[in-house]
C-alpha positions, 0 to 999 in steps of 0.5 A: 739617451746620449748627453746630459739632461740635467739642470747643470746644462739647462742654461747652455740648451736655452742659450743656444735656442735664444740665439738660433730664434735671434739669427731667425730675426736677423734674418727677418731684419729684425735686428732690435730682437736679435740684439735682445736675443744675444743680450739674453744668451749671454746673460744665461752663459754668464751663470751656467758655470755656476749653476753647473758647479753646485751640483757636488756629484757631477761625474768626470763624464759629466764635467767633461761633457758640461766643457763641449756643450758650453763650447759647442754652444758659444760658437754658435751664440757669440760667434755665428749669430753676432755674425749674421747680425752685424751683416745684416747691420751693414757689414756686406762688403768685401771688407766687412765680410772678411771680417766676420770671417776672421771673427768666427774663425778666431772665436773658434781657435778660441774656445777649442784652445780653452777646451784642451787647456781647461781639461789639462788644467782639472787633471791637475787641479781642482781649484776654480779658474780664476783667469781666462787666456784672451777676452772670452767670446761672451763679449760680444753679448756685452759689447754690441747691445751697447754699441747699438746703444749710441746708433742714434746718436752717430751719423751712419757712416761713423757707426758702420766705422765703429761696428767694423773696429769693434768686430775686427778688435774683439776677434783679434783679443780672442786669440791674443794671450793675455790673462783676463780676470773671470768677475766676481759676483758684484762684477757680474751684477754691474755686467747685468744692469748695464746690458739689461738697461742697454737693452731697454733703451734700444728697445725705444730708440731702434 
């Protein structure tokens, strides 16, 4: 069989099927479930690298095929999906689609950029990245749990202005060159609490 079935990869295969049954909610207008889905995703892609790095054997084949898949997938789970969410959060005019638009094609140029710049970087080292070149897409699994949030708490128009600026920011520091330290273990935790809390309180207040 083609591809890699190991469990170096599992939580990128289960990050991509979170995040297809999320956009099937957002197309339901289910979009409590699709913000859990995302928080979810990105929960799994926040450890899949290091799952991935604790198998000591892994071929250059597998290193290079573990470097696509997590691609390939990211696009999908924090690109198109937040993407389809937040249209179907509001972002349905002219300017909220172009938007989305800019987004996704931002988070694109972002994760084929990481692609080319993180194989050159194994030909010459073998010591863990210890930043990242512009804001990683995970982000946004962060970023929009927590601004649905403070929904009930701003009036309508005031949370539409938000969910526009934060889209239109986060894709513009996507392809923005600044180096952005990856967390250390105690920064993931704090990452994992606040999403985790973020998500149960919007499971009650949607």
């Amino acid at each position: 069989m083609l591809g890699v079935y190991d469990y170096t990869v599992i939580l990128t295969y289960i990050s991509l099927m979170v995040s297809i049954g999320g956009m099937l909610f957002s197309l339901n207008g289910d979009c409590r479930m699709a913000l859990v889905c995302l928080a979810i995703s990105g929960l799994c892609d926040m450890f899949d690298g290091k799952v991935a790095r604790t198998k000591k054997d892994r071929t250059e084949v597998e290193k290079r095929f573990g470097i696509q898949i997590d691609s390939l997938a990211d696009i999908v789970c924090f690109g198109v999906s937040p993407a389809i969410l937040c249209y179907r959060m509001g972002m349905r005019g002219l300017t909220g689609v172009a938007i989305l638009l800019f987004y996704v094609l931002a988070g694109l140029i972002r994760l084929a950029w990481f692609n080319v710049s993180e194989e050159v970087r194994q030909d010459e080292t073998e010591e863990k990245r210890k930043y990242y070149q512009g804001l990683p897409i995970t982000s946004m699994a962060v970023l929009l749990p927590l601004l649905a949030v403070f929904k009930p708490m701003l009036g309508k128009r005031e949370f539409m202005l938000s969910l526009h600026a934060l889209v239109l920011l986060v894709g513009l520091l996507f392809i923005t060159n600044f180096k952005f330290r990856k967390p250390k273990n105690r920064t993931l935790a704090i990452i994992v609490c606040v999403v985790t809390l973020a998500v149960l309180r919007m499971l009650h207040i949607w």
